[in-house]
ROVOMAR-51110 format. One record per residue: x, y, z of N, C-alpha, C, O, CB in turn. Coordinates in steps of 0.001 Angstrom, whole numbers, plus 500000, padded with zeros to 6 digits. Glycine has a CB too. Layout:
BEGIN
XYZXYZXYZXYZXYZ/...
This chain:
BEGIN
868865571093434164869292572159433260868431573396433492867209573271433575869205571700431778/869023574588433599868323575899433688867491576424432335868285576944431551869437576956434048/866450576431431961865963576812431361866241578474430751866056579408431530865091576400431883/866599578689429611866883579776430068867720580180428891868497579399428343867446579758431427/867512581599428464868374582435427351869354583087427937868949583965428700867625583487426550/870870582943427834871860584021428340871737585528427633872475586449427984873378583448428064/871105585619426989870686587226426278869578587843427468869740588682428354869677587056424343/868395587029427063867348587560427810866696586205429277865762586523430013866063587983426415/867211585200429372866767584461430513864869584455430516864257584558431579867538585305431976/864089584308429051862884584312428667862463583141427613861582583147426753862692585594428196/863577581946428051863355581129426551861726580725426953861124580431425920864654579407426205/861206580671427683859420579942428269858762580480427764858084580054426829858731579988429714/858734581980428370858022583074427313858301583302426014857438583804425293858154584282427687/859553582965425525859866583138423488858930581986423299857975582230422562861935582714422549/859004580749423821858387579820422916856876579856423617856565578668423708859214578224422854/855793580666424155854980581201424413854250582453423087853197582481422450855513581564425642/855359583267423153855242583579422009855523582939420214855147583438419153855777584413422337/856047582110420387856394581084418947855059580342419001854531579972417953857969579794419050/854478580105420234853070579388419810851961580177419604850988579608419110852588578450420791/851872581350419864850722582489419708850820582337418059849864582019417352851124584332420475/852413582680417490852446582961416273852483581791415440852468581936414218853412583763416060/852534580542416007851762579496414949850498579659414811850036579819413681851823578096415266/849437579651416272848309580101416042847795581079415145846797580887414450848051580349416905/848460582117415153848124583188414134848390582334412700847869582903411740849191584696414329/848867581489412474849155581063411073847936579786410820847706579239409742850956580474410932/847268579511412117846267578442411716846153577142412312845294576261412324846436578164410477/847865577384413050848152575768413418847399575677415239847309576471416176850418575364413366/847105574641415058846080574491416325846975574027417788847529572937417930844798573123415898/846957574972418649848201575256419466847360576155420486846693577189420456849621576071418588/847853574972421608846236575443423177847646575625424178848787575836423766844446573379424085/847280575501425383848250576234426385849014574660427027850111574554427574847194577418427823/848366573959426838848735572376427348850040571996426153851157571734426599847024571039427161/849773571992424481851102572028423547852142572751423986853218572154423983850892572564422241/852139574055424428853164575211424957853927574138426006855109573831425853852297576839425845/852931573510427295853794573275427949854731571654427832855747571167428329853143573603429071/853589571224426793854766570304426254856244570585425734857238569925426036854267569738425243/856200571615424955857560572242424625858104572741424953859170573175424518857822572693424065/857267572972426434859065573534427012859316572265427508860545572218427557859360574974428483/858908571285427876859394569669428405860468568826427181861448568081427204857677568528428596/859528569518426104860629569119425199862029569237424864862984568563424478860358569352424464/861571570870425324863231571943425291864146570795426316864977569977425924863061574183426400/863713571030427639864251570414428497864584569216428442865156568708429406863758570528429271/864274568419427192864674566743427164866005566878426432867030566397426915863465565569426212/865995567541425252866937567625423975867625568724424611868515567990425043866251567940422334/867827569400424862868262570668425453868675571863424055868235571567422945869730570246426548/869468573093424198869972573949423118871096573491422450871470574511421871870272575193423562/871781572715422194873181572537421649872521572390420199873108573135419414874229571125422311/871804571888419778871666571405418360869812572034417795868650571698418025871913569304418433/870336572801417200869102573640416490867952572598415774866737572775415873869805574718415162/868518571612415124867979570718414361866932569574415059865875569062414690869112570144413738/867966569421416510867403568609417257866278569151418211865575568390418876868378568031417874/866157570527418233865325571418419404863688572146418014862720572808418387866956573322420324/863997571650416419863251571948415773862077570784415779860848570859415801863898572301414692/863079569583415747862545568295415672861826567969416868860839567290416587863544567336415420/861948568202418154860980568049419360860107568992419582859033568460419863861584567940420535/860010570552419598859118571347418846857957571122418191856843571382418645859641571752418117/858277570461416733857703570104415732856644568782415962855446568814415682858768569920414819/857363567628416533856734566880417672855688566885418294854898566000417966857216566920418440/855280567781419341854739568311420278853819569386420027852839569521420761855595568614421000/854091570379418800853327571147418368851896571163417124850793571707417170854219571769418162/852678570153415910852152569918414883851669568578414940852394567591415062852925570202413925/850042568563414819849088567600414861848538567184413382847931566133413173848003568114415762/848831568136412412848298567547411116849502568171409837850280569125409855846435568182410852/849222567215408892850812567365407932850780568486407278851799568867406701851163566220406698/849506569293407237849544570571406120850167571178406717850798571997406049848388571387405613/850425571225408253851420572243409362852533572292409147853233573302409084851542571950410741/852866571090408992854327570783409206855540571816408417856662572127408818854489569226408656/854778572216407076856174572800406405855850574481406997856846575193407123856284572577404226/854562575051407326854004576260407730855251576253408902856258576961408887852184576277408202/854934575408409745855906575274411136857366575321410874858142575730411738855687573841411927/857670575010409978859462575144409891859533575819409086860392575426408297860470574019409577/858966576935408711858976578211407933859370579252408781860227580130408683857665578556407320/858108578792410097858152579837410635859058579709412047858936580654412827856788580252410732/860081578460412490860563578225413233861835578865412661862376579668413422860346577034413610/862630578595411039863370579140410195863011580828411151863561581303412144862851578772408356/862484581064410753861952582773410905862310583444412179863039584431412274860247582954410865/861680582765413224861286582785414302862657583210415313862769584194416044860577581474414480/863706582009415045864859581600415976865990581984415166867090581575415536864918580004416415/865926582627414227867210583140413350867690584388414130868865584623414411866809583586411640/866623585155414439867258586693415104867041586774416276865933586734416812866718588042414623/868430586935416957868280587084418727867165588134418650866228587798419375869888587759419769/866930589430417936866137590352418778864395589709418433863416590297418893866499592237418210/864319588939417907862832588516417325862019588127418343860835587943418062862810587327416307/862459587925419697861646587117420610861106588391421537859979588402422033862590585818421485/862325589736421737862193590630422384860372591155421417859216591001421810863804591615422367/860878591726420202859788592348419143858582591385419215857618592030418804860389592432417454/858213590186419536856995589220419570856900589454421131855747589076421337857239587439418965/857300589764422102856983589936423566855907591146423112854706590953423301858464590380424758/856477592668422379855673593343422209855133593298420901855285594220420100856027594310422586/854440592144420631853577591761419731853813592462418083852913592876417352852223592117420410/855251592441417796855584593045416728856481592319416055857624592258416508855976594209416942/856150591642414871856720590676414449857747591026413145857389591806412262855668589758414219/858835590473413134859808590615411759858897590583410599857855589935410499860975589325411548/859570591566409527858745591561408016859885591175407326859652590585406271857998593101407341/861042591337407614862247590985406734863339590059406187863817589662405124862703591462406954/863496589910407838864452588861407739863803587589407698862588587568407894865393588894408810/864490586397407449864485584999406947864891584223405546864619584851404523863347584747407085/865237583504405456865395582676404581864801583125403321865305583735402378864967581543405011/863309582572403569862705582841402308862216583999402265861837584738403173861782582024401946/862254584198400572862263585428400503860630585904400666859789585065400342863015585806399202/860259586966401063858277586989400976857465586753400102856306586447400383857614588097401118/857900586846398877857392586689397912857069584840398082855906584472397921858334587368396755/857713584213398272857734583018398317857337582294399477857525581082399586858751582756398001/856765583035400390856332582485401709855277581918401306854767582201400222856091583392402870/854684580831402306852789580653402304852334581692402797853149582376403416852008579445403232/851023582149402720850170583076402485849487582790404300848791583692404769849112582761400857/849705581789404982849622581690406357850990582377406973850988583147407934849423580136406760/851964582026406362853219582575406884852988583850406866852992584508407906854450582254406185/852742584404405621852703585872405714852359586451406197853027587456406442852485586401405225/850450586255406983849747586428407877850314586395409222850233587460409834848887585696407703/850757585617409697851286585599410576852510586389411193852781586399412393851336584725410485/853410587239409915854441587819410494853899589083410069854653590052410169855891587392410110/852940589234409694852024590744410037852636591823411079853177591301412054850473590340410782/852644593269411040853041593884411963851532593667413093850505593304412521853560595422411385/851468593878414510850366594021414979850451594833415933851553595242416298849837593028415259/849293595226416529849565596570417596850374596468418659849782595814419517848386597054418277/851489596812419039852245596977419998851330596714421182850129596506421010852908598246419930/852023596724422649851248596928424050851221598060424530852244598730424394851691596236425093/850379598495425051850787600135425411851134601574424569851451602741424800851939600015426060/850842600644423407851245602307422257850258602153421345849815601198420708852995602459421177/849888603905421467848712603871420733849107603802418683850157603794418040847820605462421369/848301603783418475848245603276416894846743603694416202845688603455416789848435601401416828/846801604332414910845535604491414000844944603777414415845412602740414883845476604346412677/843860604019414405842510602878413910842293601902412633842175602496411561841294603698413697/842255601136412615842865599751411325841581600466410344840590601027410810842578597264411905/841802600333409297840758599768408493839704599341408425839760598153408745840913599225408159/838388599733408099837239598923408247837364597132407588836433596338407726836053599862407427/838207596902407144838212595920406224839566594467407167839817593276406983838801596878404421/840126595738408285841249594200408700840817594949410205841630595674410779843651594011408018/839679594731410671839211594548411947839080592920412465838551592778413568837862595281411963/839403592018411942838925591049412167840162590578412773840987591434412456838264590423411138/840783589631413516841292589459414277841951588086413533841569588088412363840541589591415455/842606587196413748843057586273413085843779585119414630844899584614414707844200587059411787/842817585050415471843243584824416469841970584064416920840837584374416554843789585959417149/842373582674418047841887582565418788840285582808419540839225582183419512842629582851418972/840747584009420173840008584600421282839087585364420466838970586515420887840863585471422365/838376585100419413837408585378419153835626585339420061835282584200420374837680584776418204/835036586008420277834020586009420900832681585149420109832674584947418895833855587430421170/831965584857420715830948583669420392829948584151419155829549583464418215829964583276421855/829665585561419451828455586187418733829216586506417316828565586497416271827741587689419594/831024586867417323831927587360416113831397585492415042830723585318414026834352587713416836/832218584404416074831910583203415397830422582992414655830310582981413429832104582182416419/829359582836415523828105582982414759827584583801413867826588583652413161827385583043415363/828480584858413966827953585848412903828715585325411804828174585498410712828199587503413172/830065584603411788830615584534410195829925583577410175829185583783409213832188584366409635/829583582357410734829312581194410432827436581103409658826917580139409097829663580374411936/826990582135409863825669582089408916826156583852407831825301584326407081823654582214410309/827465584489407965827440585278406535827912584671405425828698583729405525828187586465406531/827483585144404213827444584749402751829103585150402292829823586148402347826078585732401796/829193584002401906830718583873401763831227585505400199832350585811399798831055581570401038/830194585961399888830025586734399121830289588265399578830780589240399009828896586418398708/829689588014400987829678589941401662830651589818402572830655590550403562828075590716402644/831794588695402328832651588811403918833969590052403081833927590146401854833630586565404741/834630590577403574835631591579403556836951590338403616837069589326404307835464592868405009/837781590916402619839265590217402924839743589779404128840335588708404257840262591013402631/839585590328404764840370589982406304839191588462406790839572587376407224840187591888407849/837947588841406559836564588116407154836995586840406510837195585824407176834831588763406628/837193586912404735837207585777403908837926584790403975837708583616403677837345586012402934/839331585596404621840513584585405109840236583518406241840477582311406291841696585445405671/839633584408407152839344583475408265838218582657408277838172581776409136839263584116409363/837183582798407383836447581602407466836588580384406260835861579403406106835051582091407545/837933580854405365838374580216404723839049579103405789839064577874405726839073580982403817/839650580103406880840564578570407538839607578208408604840236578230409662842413578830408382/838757577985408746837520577963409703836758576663408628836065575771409117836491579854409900/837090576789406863835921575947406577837092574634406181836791573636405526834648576643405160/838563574949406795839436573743406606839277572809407627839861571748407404840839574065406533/838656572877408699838738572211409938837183571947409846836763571477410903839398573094411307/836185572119408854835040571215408655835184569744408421835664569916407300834360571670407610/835175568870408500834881567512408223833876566851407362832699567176407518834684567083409214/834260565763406268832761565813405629832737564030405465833018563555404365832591566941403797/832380563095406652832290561494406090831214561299405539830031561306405879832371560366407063/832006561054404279830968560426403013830258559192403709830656558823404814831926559792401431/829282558598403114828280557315402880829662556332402496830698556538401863826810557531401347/829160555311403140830411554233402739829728552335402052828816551643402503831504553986404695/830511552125401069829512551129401052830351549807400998831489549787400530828474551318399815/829551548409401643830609547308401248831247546587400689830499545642400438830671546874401361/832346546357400238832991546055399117832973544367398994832085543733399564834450546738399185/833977543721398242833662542204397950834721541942399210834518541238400199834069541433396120/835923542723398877836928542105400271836533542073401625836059542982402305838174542886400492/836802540857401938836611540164403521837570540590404872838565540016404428836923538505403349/837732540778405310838573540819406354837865540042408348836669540009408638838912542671406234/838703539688409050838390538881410093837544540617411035837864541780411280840166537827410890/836237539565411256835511540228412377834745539254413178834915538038413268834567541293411873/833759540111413813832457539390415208831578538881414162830905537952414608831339540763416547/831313539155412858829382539338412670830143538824410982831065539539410587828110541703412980/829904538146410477829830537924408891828926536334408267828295535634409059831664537850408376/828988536130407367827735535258406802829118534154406834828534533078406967826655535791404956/830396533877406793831438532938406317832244532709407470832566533731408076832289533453405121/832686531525407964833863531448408972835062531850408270835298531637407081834087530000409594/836027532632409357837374532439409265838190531101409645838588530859410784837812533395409967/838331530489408821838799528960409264840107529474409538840284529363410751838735527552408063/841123529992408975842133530331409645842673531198411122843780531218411660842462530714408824/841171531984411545841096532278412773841255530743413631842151530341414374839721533123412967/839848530041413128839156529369414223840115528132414773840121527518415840837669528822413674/841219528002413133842155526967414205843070527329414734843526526646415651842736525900413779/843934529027414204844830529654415625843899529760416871844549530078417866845475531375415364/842011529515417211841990529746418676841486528745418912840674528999419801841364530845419301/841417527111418535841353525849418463843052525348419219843119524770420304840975525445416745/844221525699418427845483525600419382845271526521420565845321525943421651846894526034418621/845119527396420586845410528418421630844559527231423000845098526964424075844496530390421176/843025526647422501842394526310423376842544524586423528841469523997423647841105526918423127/843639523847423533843877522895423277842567522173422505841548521606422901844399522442424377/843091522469421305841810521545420179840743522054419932840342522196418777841193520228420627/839824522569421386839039522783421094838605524554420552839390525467420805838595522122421978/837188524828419755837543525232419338836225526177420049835089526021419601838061524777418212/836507527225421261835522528221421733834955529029421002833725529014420962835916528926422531/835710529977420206835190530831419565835251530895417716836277530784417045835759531863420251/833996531079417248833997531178415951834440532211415145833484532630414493833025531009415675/835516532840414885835832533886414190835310533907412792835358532855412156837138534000414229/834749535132412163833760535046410672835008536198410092835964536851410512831492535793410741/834186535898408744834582536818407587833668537908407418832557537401407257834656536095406281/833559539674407357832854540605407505833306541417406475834387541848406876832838541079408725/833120541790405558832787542640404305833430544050404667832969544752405566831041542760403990/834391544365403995835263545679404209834449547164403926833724546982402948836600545581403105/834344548240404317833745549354404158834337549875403452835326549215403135833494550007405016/834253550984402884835048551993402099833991553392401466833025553147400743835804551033400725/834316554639401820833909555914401484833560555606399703834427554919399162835249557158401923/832333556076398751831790556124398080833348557241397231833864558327397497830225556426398555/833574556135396142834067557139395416833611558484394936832417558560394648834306556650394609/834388559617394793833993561036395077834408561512393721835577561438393342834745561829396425/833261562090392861834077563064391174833227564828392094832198564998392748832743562266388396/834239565667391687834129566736392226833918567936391058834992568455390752835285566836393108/833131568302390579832958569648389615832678570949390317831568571135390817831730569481388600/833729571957390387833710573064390837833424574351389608834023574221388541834985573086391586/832967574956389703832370576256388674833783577360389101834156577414390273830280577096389312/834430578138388080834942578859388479835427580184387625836387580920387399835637578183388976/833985579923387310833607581233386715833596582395387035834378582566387971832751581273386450/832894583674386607832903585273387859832143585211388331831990586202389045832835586771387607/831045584196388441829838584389389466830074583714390366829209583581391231828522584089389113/831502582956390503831062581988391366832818582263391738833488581402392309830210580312390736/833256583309391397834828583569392004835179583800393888836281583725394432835327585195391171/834126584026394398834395583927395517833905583215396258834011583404397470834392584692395892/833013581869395581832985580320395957834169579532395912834832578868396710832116579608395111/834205579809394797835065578692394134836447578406395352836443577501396186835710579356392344/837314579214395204838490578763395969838174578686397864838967578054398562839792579987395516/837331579178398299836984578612399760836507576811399506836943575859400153835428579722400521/835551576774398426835006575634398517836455574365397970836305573147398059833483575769397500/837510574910397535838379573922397055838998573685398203839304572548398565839265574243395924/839330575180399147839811574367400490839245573824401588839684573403402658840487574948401078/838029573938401028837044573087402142837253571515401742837489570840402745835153573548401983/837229570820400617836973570098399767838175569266400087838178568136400576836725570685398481/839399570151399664840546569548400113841085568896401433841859567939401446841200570301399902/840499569631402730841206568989404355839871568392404465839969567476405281841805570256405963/838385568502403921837552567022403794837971566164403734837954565335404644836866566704402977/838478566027402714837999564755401697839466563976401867839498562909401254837520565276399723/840594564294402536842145564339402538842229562772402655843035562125401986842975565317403895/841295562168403597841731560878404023840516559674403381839947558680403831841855560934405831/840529560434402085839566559416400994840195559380399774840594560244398993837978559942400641/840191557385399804840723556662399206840647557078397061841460556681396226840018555336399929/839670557758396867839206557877395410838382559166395759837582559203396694838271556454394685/838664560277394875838633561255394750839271562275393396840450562584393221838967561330395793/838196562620392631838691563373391441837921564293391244836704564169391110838837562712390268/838749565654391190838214567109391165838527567740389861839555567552389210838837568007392319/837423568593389514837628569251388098837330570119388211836507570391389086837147568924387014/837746570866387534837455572583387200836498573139385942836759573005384746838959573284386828/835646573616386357835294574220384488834386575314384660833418575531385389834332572947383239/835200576142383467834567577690383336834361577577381770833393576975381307835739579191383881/835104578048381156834844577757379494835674576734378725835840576572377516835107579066378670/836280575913380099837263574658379598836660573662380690835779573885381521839236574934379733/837355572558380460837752571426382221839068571617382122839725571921381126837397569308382363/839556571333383688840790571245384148841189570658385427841161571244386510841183572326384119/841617569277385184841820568309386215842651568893387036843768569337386770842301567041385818/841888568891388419843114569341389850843201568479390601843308568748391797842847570525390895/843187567211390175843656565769390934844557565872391352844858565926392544843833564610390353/845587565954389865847403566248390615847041567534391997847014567189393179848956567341388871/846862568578391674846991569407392748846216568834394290846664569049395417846379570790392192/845474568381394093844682567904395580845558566423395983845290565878397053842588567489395280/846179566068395438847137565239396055848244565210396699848870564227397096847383564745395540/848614566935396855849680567931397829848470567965398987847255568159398961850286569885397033/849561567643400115849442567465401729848867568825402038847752569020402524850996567149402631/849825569820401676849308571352402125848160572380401661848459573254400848850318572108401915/847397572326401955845930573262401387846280574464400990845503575047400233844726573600402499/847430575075401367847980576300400858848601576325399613848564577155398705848838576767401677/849478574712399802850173574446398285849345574239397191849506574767396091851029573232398227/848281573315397557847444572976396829846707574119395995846733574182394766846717572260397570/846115574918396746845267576440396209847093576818394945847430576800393762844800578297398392/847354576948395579848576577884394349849133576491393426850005576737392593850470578911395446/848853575644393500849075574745391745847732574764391202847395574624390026849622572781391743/847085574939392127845657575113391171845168575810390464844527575535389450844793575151391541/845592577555391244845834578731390469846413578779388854846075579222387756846743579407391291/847450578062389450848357577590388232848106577041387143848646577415386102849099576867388488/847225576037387198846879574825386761845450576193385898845778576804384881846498573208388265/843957576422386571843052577117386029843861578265385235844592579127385723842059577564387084/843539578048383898843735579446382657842080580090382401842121580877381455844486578666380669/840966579992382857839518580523382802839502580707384175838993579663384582838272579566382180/839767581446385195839325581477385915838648583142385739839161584007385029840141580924386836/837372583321386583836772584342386482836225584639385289836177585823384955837419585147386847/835746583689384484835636583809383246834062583476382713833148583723383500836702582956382700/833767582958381480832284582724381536832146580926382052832917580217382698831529583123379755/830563580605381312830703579232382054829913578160380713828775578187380246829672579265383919/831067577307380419830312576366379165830585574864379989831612574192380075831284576480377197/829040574619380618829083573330381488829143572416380540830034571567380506827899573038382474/828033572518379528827997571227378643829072571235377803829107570145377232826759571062377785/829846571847377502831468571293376686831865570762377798831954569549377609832786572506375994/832303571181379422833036570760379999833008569671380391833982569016380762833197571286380586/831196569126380342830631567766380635831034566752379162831252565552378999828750567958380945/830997567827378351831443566217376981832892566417377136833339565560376374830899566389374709/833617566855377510835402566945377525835354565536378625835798564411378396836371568903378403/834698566009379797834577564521380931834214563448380073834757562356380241833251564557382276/833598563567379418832646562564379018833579561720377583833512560499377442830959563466378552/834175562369376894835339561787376320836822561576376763837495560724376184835420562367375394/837333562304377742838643561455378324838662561458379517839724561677380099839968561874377998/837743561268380062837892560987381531836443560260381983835783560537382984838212562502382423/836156559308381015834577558625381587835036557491382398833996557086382917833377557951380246/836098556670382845836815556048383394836500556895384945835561556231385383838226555985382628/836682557593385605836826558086386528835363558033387285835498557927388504837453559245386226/834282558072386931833316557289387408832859555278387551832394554388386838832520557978386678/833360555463388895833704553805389058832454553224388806831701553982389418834276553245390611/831690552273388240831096551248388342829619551626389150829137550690389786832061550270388976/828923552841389166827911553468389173827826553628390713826807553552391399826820552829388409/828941553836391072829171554131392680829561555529393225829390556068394318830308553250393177/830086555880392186830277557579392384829694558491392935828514558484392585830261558179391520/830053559749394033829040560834394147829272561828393793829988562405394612828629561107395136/829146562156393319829280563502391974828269564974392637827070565239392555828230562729389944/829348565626393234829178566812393633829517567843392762830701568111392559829740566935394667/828327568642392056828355569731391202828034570987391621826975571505391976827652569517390265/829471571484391480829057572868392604829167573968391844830306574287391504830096573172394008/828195574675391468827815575783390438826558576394390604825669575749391159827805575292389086/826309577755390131824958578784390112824353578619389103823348579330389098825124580244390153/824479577905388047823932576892386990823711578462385877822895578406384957822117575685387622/824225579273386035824420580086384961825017579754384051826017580441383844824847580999385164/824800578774383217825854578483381804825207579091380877823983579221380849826145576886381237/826363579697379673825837580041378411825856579580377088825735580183376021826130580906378272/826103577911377467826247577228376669825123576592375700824008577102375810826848576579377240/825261575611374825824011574988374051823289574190375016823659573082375406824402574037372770/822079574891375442821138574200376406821399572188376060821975571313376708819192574938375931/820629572181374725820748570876373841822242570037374659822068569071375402821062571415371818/822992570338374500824218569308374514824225569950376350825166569340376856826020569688373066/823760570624377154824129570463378039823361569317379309823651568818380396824282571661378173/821667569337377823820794568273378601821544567246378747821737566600379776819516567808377977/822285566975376957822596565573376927823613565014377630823662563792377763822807565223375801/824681565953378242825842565393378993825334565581380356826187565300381198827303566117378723/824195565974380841823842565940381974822993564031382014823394562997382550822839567505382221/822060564251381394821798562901381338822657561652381044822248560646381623820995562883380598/823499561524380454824908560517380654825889560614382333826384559644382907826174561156379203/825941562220382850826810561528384040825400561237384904825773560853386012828212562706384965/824223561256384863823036560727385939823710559527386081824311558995387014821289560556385436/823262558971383969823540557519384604824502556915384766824525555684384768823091556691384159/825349557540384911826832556677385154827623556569386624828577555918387049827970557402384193/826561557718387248827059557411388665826010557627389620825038558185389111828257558263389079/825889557359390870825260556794392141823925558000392530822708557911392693826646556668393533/824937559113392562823635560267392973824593561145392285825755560866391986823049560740394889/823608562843391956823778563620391074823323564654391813822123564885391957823253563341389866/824663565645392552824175566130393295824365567873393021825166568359392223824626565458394414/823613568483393716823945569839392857824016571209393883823077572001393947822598570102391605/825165571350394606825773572452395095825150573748394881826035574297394226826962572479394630/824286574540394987823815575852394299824072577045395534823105577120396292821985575716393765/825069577873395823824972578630396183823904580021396401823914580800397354825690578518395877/823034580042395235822001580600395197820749580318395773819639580816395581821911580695394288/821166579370396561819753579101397524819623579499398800818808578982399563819444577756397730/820269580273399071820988582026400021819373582105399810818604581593400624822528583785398993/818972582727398755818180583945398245816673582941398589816505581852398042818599584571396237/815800583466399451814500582567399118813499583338398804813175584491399087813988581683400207/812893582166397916812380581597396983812371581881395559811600582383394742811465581541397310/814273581032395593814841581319394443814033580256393849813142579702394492816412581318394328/814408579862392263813512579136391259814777578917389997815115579948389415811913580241390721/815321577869389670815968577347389090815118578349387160814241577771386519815870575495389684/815385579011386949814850579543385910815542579532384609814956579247383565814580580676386234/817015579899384684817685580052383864818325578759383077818835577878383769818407580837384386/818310578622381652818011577822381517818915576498381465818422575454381037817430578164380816/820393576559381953821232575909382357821120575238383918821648574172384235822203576693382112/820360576054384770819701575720386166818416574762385722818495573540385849819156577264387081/817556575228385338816203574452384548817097572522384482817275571610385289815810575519382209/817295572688383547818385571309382960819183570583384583819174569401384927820127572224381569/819781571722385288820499570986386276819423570222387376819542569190388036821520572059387023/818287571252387251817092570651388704816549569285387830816278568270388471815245572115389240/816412569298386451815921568032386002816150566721386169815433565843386649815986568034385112/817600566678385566818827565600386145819600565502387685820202564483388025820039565880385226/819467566942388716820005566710389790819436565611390315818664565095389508820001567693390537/819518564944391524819271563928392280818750564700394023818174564325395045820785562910392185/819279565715393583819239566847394705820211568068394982821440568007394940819305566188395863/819592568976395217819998570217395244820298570668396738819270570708397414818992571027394562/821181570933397252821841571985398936822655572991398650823436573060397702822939571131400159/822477573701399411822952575307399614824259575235399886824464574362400729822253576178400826/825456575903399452826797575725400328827414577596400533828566577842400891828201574457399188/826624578433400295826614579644400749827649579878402517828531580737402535824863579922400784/827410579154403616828255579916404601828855578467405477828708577280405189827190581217405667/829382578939406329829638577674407100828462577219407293828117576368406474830356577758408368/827668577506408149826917576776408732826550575650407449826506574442407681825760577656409422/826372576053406482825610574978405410826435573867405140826032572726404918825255575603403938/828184574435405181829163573107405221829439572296406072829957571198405868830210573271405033/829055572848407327828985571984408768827569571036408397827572569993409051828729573210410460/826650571150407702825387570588407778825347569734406416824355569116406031824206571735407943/826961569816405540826630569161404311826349567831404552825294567348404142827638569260403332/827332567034405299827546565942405749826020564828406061825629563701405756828400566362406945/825588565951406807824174565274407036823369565328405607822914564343405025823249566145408301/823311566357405275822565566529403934822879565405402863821937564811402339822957567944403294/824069565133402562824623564059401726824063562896402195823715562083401338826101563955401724/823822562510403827823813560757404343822016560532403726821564559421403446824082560427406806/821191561873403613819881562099403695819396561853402244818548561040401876819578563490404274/819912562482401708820048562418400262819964560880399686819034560368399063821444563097399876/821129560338400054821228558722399890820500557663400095820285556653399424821974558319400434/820117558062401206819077557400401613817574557230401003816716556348400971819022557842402649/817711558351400612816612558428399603816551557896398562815568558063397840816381559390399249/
């Protein structure tokens, strides 16, 4: 089969360009995926749109938060013959599609951005959307976001190391549970191994198969601050939190500014984009002041269940500015110590050295923490992981 558009005879290069512009949306798409899809094109061929979305989709999308980003923008993409010509010169539709903009993801939107043509000159951007949303970023641009304060980055900056802190990884401490399952190394035989390899070996019986103690990630309670001091923590650290923690079994996140507000339901949506906007939804204090110790006795009366069996790791991520009753904030601090494993305490303010826990909601948190780490820039979230195994150990 000829590869090939009867309009323009460029289908290699359109879907060249369809993968630049997933990239621009986040989805992780190298030059080796491209040439899977055109192999793909070539298996399924053009007769059936549905069927040429579905091998595409295949070949392109490696993780599920993509998946609906990708047929947003495939919707988008392949609706208008002239759309492939306008993405050759790097100028993408604002109008047409399905959904309406208002209702796009906020990657989608990014992505169908106008951008500078080839060969034609154009203003000078903005001091504020110099940043590129691409790829081919240079080494010294990366290191420089990756130690700035998530505080002084510029909109354009904030976005991208927002999706920079989704592709962090964070494996918790794992500990062993009562369930058994067949391995090499355990204190118990598998008698039901040892006589399927007793037949296998006429009777006799070569190898001893044991019983080995199942692992499992440390159940996770999550307290995020999302107050005004901490408004341009707060939602990077939920989508950091979220493509973490995605493939752990027990996990419960809360919100509290001058309330709590469970975002369990919301962190249980696949998409980190969806997720941020029910959460939005969900927080009525956001940017607001900060009453830890109500929010700790609200936990502490309908939701003390959610700390399992003193196994919990309880990540408290706040600038410990509360203006609440010191008194009741000791006392609900000292109840979740003891109710779960370690007591750990997130402080963005440890940017600043030789800061000093002074205030007197910080005072209270260094008392009862178990330990205190910085989560100010990437680099500190790339290094949580270790920080947490260190911690434990202790």
């Amino acid at each position: 089969m000829q590869l090939g558009d009867a309009r323009a005879g460029k289908l290699a290069t359109n879907l060249a360009a369809f993968g630049r512009t997933l990239r621009r949306a986040g989805v992780q798409v190298d030059s080796a995926r491209i040439a899977l899809a055109v192999d793909a094109v070539q298996a399924v061929g053009l007769e059936r749109r549905a069927d040429l979305s579905a091998a595409l989709e295949a070949v392109l999308v490696s993780r599920e938060q993509d998946r609906e980003v990708f047929r947003e923008l495939f919707d988008l993409f392949f609706r208008n013959p002239d759309v492939a010509n306008k993405l050759l010169a790097q100028m993408l539709p604002s109008a047409e599609g399905r959904a309406e903009p208002s209702r796009r993801r906020p990657r989608v939107r990014e992505a169908l951005a106008p951008q500078q043509a080839y060969g034609r000159p154009s203003a000078p951007p903005p001091e504020d959307q110099k940043v590129e949303f691409d790829a081919a970023m240079t080494a010294s641009d990366r290191e420089r976001l990756r130690q700035a304060d998530f505080n002084t980055l510029s909109a354009s900056e904030y976005r991208l190391v927002e999706r920079l802190a989704r592709d962090i990884r964070l494996p918790l401490p794992e500990f062993e549970t009562r369930r058994t399952r067949p391995g090499q190394r355990g204190a118990a035989l598998h008698w039901a191994g040892v006589l399927q390899e007793s037949v296998r070996s006429g009777g006799e019986a070569l190898r001893l198969p044991r019983l080995q103690r199942c692992a499992q990630p440390l159940p996770l309670l999550v307290l995020v601050d999302v107050s005004g001091s901490m408004e341009r923590y707060a939602r990077l650290l939920l989508a950091f939190l979220h493509a973490a923690t995605r493939r752990h079994a027990r996990r419960d996140v809360f919100a509290f500014g001058t309330r709590l507000t469970d975002l369990t339901p919301a962190f249980r949506l696949a998409d980190t984009d969806a997720m941020l906007l029910q959460a939005g939804r969900m927080i009525e204090d956001f940017a607001g002041g900060t009453q830890l110790g109500e929010s700790l006795a609200t936990l502490h009366a309908r939701h003390a269940r959610r700390l399992v069996g003193r196994r919990t790791l309880v990540l408290l991520i706040t600038d410990g500015l509360d203006t609440g009753p010191p008194d009741l904030l000791v006392q609900e601090l000292a109840w979740l110590r003891r109710r779960c494993r370690r007591l750990l305490w997130l402080n963005p303010l440890l940017r600043f050295e030789g800061y000093a826990p002074l205030a007197r909601g910080a005072a209270a948190l260094h008392a009862q923490a178990h330990g205190m780490l910085a989560v100010h820039n990437l680099a500190r979230l790339e290094d949580l992981a270790a920080s947490l195994a260190a911690l434990l150990r202790r």
